[in-house]
C-alpha positions in Angstrom: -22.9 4.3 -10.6 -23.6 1.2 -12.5 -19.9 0.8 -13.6 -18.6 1.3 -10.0 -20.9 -1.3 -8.9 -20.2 -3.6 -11.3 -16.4 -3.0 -10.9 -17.0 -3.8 -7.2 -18.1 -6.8 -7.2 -15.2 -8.2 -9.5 -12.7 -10.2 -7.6 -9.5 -8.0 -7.1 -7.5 -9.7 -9.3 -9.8 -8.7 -12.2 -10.1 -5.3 -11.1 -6.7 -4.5 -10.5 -5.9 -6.1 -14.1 -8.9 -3.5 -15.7 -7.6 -0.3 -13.8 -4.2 -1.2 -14.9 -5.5 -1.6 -18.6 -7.8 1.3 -18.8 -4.9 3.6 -16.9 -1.6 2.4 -16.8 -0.3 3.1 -13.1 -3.5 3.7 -11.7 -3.5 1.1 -9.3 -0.3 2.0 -7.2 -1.6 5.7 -7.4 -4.6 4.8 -6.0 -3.2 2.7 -3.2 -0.3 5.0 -2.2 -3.5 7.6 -1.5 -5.3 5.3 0.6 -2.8 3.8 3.1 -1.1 5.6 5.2 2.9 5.5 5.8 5.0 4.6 8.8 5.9 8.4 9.7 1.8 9.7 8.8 0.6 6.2 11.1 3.2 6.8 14.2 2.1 10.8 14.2 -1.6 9.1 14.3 -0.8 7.1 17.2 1.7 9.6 19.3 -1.5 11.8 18.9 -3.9 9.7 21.0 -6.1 8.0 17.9 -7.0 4.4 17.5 -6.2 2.0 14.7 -8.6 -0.2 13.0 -8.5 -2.6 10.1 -9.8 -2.2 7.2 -8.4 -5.5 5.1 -4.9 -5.6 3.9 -6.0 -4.7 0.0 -9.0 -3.0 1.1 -11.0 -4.9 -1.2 -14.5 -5.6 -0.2 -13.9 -9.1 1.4 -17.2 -10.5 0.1 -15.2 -11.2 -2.9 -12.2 -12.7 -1.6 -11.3 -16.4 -1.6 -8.8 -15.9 1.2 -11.0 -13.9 3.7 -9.5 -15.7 6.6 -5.7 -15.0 5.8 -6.7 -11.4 5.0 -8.0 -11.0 8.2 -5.4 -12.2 9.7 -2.6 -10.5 7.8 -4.9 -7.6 8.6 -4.7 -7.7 12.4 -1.4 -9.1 12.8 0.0 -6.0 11.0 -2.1 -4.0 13.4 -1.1 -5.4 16.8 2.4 -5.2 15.2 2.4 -1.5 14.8 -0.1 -0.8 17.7 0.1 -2.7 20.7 -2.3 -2.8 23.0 -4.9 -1.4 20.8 -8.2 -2.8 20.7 -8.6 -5.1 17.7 -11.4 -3.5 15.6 -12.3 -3.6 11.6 -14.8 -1.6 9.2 -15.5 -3.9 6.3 -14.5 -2.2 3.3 -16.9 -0.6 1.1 -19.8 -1.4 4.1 -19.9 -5.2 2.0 -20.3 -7.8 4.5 -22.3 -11.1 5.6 -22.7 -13.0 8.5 -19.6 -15.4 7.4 -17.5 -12.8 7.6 -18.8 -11.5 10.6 -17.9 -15.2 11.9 -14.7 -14.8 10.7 -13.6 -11.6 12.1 -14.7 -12.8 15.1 -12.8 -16.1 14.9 -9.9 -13.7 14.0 -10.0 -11.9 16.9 -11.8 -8.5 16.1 -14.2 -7.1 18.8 -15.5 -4.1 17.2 -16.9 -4.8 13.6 -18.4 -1.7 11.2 -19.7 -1.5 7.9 
């Protein structure tokens, strides 16, 4: 538990460049499992769920220097692939302040989660 906590609060950068070190190919392995694709996301949507964002890199944005853009890129990619849809996020991994509660809301986000 301590090394998952510890490894979560490294910037992304950092821990991409360990999970690539300790396990060569881990990293795209790992993301490919947690995103979903264009056919798995348009059979979402045709039956009747909502989107959400959840950060482009799914990093928890506590440690991000670019917190804005990410929420940006974030819901822009949304309202591009769901129109219409209410413009909600869950922080990922639950980490979150009130700057980036700020900032989502600057962004545009109604709905915020942790």
């Amino acid at each position: 538990r301590r090394l998952s906590a510890w490894m979560a609060e490294q910037p992304h950068a950092q821990r991409q460049a360990l999970l690539e070190r300790a396990a060569p190919g881990v990293w795209n392995a790992v993301a490919e499992r947690q995103m979903l694709n264009d056919e798995e996301l348009g059979a979402w949507l045709q039956a009747g769920m909502e989107l959400g964002s959840h950060g482009v890199s799914h990093a928890p944005l506590t440690h991000s220097g670019q917190t804005a853009d990410e929420l940006r890129q974030s819901l822009q990619r949304l309202r591009a692939r769901a129109e219409g849809m209410p413009a909600n996020m869950s922080f990922p991994h639950g980490a979150c302040n009130t700057d980036l509660l700020r900032q989502a809301r600057e962004a545009g986000y109604g709905c915020l989660f942790t």
